[in-house]
C-alpha positions in Angstrom: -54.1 -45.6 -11.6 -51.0 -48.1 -12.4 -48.3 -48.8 -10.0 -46.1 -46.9 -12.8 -48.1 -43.8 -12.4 -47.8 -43.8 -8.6 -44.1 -44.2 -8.2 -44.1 -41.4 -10.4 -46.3 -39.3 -8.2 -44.2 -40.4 -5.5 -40.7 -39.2 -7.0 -42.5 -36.1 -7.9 -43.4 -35.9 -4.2 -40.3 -36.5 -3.4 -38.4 -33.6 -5.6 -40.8 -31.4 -4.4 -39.8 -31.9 -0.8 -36.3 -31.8 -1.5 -36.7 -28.6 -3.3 -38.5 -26.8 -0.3 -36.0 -28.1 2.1 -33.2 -26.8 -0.4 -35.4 -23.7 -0.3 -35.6 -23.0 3.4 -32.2 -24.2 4.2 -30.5 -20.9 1.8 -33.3 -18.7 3.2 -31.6 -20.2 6.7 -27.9 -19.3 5.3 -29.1 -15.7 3.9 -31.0 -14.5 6.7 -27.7 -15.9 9.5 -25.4 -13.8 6.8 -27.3 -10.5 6.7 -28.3 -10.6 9.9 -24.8 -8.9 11.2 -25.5 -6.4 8.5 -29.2 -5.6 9.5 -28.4 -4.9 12.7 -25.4 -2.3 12.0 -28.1 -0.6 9.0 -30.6 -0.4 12.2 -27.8 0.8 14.9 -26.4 3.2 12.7 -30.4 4.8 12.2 -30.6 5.0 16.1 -29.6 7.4 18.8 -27.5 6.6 22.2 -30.9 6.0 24.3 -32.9 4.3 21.8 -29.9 1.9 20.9 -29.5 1.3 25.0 -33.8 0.3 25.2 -34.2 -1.5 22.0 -32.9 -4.8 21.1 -29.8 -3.9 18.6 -31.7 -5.3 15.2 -35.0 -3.9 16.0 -35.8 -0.6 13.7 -35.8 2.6 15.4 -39.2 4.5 16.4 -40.2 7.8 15.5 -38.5 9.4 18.4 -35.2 7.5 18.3 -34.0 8.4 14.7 -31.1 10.1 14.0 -28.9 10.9 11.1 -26.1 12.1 13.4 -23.9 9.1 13.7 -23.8 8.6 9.5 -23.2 12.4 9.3 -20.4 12.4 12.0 -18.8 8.7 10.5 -18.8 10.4 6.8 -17.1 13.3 8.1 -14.4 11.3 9.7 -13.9 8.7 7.3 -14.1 11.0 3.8 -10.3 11.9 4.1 -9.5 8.5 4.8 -11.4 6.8 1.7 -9.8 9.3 -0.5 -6.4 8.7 0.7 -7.3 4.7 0.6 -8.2 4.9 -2.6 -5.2 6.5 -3.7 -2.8 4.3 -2.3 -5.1 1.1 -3.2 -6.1 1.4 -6.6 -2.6 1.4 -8.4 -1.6 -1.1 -5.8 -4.3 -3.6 -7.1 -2.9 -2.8 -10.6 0.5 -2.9 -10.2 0.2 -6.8 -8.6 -2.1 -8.1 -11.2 -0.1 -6.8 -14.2 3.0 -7.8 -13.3 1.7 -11.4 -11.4 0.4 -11.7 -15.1 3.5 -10.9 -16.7 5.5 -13.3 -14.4 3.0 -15.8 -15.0 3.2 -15.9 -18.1 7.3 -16.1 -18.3 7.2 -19.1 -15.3 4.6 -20.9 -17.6 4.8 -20.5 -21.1 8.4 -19.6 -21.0 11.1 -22.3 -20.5 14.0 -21.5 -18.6 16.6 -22.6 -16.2 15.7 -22.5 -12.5 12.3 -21.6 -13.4 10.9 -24.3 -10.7 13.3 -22.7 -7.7 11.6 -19.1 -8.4 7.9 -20.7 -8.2 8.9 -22.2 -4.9 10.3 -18.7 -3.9 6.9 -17.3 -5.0 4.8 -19.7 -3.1 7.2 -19.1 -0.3 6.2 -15.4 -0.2 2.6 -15.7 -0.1 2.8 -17.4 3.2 5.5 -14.8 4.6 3.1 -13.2 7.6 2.8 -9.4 7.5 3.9 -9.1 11.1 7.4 -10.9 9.9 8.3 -7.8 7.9 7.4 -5.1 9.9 11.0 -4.1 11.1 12.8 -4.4 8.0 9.9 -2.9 5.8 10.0 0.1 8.0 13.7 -0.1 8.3 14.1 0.2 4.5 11.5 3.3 4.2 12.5 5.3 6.9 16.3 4.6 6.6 17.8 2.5 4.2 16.1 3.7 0.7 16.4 7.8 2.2 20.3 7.4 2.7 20.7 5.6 -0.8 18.6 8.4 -2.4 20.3 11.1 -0.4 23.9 9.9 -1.4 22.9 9.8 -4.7 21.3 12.8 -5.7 23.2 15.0 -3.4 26.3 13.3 -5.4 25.1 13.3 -9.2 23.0 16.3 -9.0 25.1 18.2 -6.0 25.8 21.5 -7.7 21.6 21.4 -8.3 20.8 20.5 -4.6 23.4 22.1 -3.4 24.5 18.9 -1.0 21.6 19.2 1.3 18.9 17.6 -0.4 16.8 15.4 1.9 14.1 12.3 1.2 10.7 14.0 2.0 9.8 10.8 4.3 7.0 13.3 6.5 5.4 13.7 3.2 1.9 12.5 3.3 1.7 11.2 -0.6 5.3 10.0 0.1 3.7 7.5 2.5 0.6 6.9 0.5 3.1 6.3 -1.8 5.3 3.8 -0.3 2.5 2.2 1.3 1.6 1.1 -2.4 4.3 0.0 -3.3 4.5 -2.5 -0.1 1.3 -3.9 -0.8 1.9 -4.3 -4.2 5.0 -6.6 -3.7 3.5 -7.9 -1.3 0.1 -9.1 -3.5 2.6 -10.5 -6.7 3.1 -13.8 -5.4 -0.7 -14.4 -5.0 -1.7 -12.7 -8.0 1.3 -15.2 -9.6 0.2 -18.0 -8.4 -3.5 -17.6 -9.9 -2.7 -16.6 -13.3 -0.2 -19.4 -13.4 -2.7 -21.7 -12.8 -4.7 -19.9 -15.2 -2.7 -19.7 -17.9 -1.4 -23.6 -17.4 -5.4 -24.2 -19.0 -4.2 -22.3 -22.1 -3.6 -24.1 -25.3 -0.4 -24.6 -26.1 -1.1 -25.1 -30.2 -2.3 -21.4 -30.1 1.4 -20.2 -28.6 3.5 -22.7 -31.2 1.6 -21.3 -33.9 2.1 -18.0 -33.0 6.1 -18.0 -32.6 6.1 -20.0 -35.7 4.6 -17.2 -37.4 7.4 -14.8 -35.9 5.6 -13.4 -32.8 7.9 -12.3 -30.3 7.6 -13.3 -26.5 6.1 -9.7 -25.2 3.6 -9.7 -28.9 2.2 -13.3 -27.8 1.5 -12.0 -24.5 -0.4 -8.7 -25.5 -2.3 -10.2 -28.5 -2.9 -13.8 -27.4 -2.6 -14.1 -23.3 -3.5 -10.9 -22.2 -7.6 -10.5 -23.8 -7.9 -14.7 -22.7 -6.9 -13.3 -19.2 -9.5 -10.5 -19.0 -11.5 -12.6 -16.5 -8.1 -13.9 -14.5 -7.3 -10.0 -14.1 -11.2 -9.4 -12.8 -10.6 -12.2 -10.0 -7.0 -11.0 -9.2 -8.1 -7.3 -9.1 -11.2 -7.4 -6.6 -9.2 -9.9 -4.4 -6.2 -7.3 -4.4 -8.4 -4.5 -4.1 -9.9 -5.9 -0.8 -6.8 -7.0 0.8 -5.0 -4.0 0.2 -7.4 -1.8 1.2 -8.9 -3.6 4.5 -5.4 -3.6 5.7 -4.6 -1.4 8.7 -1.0 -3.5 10.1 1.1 -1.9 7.5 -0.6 1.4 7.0 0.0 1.6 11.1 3.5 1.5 10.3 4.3 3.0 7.4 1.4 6.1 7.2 2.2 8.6 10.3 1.1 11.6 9.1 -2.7 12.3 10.1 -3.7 14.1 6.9 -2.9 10.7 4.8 -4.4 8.1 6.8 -6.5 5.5 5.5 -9.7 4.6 6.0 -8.9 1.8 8.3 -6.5 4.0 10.4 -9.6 6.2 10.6 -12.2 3.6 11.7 -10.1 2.7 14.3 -9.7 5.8 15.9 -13.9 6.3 15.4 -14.2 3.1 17.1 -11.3 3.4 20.2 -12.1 5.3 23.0 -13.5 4.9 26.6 -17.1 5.6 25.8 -18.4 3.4 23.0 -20.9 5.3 20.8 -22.4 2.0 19.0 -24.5 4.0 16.3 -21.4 5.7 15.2 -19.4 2.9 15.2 -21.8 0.6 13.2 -22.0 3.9 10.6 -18.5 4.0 10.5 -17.9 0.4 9.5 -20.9 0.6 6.8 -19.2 3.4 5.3 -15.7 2.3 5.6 -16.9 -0.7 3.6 -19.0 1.2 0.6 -16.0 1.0 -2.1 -15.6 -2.8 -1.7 -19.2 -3.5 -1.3 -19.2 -1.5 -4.6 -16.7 -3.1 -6.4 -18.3 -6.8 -5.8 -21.5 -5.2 -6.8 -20.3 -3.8 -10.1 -17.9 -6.8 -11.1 -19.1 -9.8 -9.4 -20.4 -11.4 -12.3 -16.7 -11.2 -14.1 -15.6 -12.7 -10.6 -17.7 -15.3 -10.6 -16.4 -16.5 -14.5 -12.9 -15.8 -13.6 -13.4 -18.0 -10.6 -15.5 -20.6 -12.9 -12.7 -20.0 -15.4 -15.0 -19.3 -18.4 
């Protein structure tokens, strides 16, 4: 055998090794990952006195399984999804439509100022929630009900009869305006990743559309809006998750027990004096079904919007 041939053998050696390492080092990273998540499945599976002589990611026996806690975490939390998903879902579509269409007019659009309002974008993303809570429930529960009163009692006073009164007990009301928060709240984020999006654009493909007459809002919905199908993927499942993990703002703005969230739920499952772990565990692996979903469904038009294919 030459000394070729051996250094060959060696550097296949070598690769080999590597690979196996590589190997056993993401079997490392998914088993420390899923472990958490293992554990919940096998607590949730489990009744109170098998979860208190078992180790908590051991599988139940025979005579410790129990469908109870999932039954009783289902029950709870059903409302609560419905009434997330109501409030979430044009939330996540209100801020990625119109962070696209301000994305577009702050990049492909020149106008005066146009830097200030970027800044005052970036500004907002780093605004904390716990900054706003005072005003935000200042304006709901005051501010926009005496504007809305004086108005429609005014215009429309022989209707209403002067006594007209902003339904701000209203469960979808809430729902409502707990939407619309997070949906102002997710524009400058959603803003800031379309602009840097669309700033990968090429610009010939705009020119040559205006010179052939296209107006500003029929270059966005022929040309910019199908290139940003996998922009709007990214920008949706991030909304979608934010919005509907939150629990700060739907603790201040949601009141009414009928329209609480699913987070608002979970945490009154969880609070207590007596800990029930199995129906805790269920209750956080069904509060957490619709996003696991969603990353399930559209991961792979995540993972090109986040490539930026």
């Amino acid at each position: 055998m030459s000394i070729s041939d051996g250094n060959f053998i060696d550097k296949l050696r070598s690769t080999e090794n590597s690979r196996i390492g590589l190997y056993a080092l993401l079997l490392a990273g998914i088993v420390f990952y899923l472990f958490p998540v293992e554990t919940a499945v096998m607590t949730m599976f489990k009744t109170e006195s098998a979860f208190a002589r078992t180790l908590p990611f051991a599988p139940p026996g025979a005579d410790g399984f129990t469908l109870d806690a999932l039954a009783t975490a289902w029950n709870t939390l059903r409302p609560g999804l419905v009434n997330s998903l109501l409030m979430a879902i044009p939330a996540t579509i209100m801020s990625a439509l119109l962070g696209s269409l301000t994305a577009y007019g702050l990049t492909t659009i020149s106008w005066r100022g146009q830097v200030g309002v970027v800044v005052l974008i970036i500004a907002g993303i780093f605004i904390p929630y716990q900054a706003v809570l005072v005003p935000l429930s200042q304006f709901w529960f005051r501010v926009l009900p005496g504007l809305l009163e004086g108005f429609i009692n005014t215009v429309f006073g022989l209707i209403t009869g002067g006594n007209w009164q902003y339904p701000s007990r209203n469960g979808y009301v809430q729902l409502l305006q707990l939407s619309v928060t997070h949906a102002a709240y997710g524009i400058p984020i959603c803003t800031l990743l379309f602009r840097s999006y669309y700033q990968s654009i090429s610009d010939e493909m705009i020119e040559a559309a205006r010179l052939d007459g296209a107006s500003a809002f029929s270059i966005y919905r022929n040309i910019i809006l199908p290139l940003s199908l996998p922009m709007f993927a990214v920008t949706l499942i991030y909304q979608f998750t934010q919005v509907y993990n939150d629990l700060l703002f739907a603790l201040v703005l949601v009141n009414e027990p009928g329209s609480q969230v699913a987070t608002q739920r979970l945490a009154a499952l969880t609070g207590g004096v007596v800990q029930s772990f199995n129906t805790t565990m269920a209750g956080a692996i069904v509060a957490a079904l619709p996003t696991l979903l969603v990353y399930i469904v559209f991961g792979e038009q995540f993972a090109k919007g986040v490539a930026g294919e």
